[in-house]
C-alpha positions as CSV (number, residue, x, y, z in Angstrom):
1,X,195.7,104.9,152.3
2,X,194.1,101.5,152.8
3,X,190.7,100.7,153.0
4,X,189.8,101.4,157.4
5,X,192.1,104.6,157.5
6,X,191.1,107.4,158.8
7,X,191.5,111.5,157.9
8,X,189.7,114.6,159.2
9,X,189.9,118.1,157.7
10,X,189.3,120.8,159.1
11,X,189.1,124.1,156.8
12,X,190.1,127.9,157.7
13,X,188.5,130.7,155.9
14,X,190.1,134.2,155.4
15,X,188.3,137.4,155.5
16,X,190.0,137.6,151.6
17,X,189.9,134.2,150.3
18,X,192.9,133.2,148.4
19,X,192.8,129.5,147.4
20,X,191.7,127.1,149.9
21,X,194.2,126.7,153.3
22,X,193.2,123.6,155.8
23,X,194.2,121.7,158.3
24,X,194.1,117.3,158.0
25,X,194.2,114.5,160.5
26,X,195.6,111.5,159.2
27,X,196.0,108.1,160.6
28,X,198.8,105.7,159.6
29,X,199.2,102.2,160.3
30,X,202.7,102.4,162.7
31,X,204.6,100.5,159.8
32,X,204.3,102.8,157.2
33,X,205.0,106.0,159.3
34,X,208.3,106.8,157.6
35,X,206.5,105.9,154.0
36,X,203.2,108.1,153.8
37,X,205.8,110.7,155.8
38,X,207.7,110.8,152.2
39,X,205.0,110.8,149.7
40,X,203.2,113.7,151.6
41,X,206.2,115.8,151.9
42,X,206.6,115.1,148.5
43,X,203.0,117.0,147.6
44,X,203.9,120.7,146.9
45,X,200.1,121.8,148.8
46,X,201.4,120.5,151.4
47,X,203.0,123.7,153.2
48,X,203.9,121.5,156.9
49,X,203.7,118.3,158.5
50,X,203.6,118.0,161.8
51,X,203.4,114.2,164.1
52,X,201.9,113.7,166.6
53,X,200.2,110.9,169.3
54,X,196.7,109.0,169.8
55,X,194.3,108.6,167.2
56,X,195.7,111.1,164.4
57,X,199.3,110.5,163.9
58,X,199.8,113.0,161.4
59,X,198.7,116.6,161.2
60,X,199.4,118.5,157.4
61,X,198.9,122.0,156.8
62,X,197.5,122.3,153.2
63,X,196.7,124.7,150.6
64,X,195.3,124.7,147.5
65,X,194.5,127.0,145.3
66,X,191.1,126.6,144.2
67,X,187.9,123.9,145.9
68,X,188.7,121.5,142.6
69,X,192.0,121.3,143.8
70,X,191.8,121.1,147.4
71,X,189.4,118.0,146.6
72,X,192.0,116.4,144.3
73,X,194.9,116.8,146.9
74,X,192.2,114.8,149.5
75,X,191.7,112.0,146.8
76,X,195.6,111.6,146.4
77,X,196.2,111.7,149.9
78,X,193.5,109.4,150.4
79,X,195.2,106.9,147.6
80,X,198.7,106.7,149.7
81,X,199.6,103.1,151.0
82,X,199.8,102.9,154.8
């Protein structure tokens, strides 16, 4: 994502802690919609993707399996064009 963007996460906690299991904001630039759509569904934490209007325009279901790689999948989603 380019410099400017814009992601929120919000995490979820189970009584039994599996992995890690959140829910992320992201805002794309209108044009490249269709392109950061791709490249997420192509991460396999990525368990749904959901659009939606006004200031998020994407909202991903994600899970990880541990903290070290809940914090990687942030740092690639944060490296996606758009």
């Amino acid at each position: 994502m380019e410099a400017g963007s814009a992601h929120k996460v919000l995490t979820v906690r189970d009584p039994e802690p599996e992995g890690v299991r959140a829910v992320t904001l992201i805002e794309v630039d209108g044009r490249h919609a269709e392109g950061v759509i791709r490249r997420l569904s192509g991460l396999p934490e990525i368990r749904a993707l959901h659009t939606t209007n006004g200031r998020w325009d994407i909202v991903a279901e994600i899970e990880a399996p541990t903290l070290g790689a809940f914090d990687a999948l942030l740092r690639t989603i944060r490296q996606i064009d758009g």
